[in-house]
N, C-alpha and C positions, 0 to 999 in steps of 0.2 A: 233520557227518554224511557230508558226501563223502568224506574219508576211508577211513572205513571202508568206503564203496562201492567207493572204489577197491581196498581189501584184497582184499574179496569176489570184485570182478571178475577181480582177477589169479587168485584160486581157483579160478573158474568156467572161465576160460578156459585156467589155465595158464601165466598171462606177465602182464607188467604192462600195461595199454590203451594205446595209442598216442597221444601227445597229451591235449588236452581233448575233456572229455566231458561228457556229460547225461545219466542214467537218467531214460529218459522210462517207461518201464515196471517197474512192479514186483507180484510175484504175489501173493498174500493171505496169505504168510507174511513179508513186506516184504524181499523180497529181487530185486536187479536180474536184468530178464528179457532186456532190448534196452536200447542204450544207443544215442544219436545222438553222431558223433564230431565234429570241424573236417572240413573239407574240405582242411586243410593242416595238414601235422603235422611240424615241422621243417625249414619250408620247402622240405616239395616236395607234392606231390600227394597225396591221400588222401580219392579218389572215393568208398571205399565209408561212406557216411552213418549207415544203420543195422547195428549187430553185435547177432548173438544171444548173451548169456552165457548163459541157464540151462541146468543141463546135462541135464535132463529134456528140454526141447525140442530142441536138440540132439541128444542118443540117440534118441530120437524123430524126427526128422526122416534122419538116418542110414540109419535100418530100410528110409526112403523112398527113400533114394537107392542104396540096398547092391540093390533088388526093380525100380531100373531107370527110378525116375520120372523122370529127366533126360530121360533118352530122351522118354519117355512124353510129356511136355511140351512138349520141341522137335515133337514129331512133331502137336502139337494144333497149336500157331501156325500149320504148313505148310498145313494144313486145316481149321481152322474161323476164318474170317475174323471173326468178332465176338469171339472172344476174342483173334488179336493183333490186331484196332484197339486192345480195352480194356489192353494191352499197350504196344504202341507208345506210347499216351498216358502210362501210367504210368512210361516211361521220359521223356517228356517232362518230366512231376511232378517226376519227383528232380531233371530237369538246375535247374528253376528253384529247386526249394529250394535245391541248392547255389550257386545264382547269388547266390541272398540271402545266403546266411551266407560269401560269399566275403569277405575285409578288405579293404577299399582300399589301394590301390596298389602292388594286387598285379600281378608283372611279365605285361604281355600274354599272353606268349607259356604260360604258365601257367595264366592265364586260360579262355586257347582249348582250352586239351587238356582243365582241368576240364567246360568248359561242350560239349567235343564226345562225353563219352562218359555213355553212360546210367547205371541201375542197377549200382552197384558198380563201372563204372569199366569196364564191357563197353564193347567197341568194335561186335560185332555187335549189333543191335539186337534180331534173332531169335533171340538166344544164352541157353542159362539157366543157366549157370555153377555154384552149385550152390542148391540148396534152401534153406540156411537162411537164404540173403543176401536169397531172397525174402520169405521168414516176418517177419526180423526186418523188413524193408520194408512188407510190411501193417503190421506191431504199428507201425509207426513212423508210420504215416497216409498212407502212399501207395495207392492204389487199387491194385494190384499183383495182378493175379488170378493169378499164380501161387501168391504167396504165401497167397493168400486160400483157395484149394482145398489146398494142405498145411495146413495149420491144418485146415478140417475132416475131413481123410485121417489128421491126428496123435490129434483125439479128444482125450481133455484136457491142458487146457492148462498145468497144474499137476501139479506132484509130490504124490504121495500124504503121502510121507512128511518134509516138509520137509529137505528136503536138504542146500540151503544153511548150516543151521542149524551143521552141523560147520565148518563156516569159520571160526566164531565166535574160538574162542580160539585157531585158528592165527596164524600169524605170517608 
């Protein structure tokens, strides 16, 4: 069956996924929504954990960022302190889950650059780089409040019209 996830995903996205991977999400038309990747993908680095493929949520998130919500976002951390504590933590979350799915004996120095940068491989902490890296991060089980208020700003979470469904017999 992974196979043809992988088919799917190169559709969805446009290119083939990088490395291994997991669809951890899939929408009620059984088609991959977020996918968790390695944290090393040909022997070099590969911070960002969760990717969004569906292209509903993607256009959709889009809308969000074309109307200026990056901004919007950065500009809430600077000033409400209870949402970047629940931030800062959640960049905590990711670094540990990558700590776990790192392979042994892996060279140090590699190590340290996975395990020093947060969410997707951001080096600012206060940084939100763009929206869907956060979305696919909630859908991925990080407490992730940015990601968590795009998702209710996106409205549904699914395609009307199953979409993915044309992928079927491409190639």
């Amino acid at each position: 069956m992974e196979s043809s996830f992988k088919r799917i995903i190169r559709k969805q996205i446009g290119r083939a996924p990088k490395g291994d991977f997991k669809v951890i999400r899939i929408c009620r038309y059984g088609y991959p929504q977020v996918i968790e990747n390695s944290p090393i993908v040909d022997g070099k680095p590969f911070p960002t954990l969760f990717w969004l493929t569906c292209p509903f949520l993607v256009k959709s998130i889009s809308r969000l960022e074309e109307r200026g919500y990056i901004d919007l976002f950065e500009q809430k951390l600077k000033y409400d302190h209870r949402f970047r504590n629940r931030y800062l933590k959640a960049h905590h979350f990711e670094r540990h889950l990558r700590k776990v799915k790192l392979p042994p004996g892996l060279p140090k120095k590699l190590k340290e650059k996975l395990l020093k940068v947060g969410i997707g491989g951001m080096e600012n902490p206060l940084g939100v780089k763009c929206l869907h890296l956060h979305a696919a991060d909630y859908l991925g089980g990080v407490p992730n409040p940015i990601g968590e208020e795009v998702l209710k700003l996106v409205g549904p979470m699914e395609c009307p019209d199953n979409y993915c469904s044309r992928f079927e017999g491409e190639t």
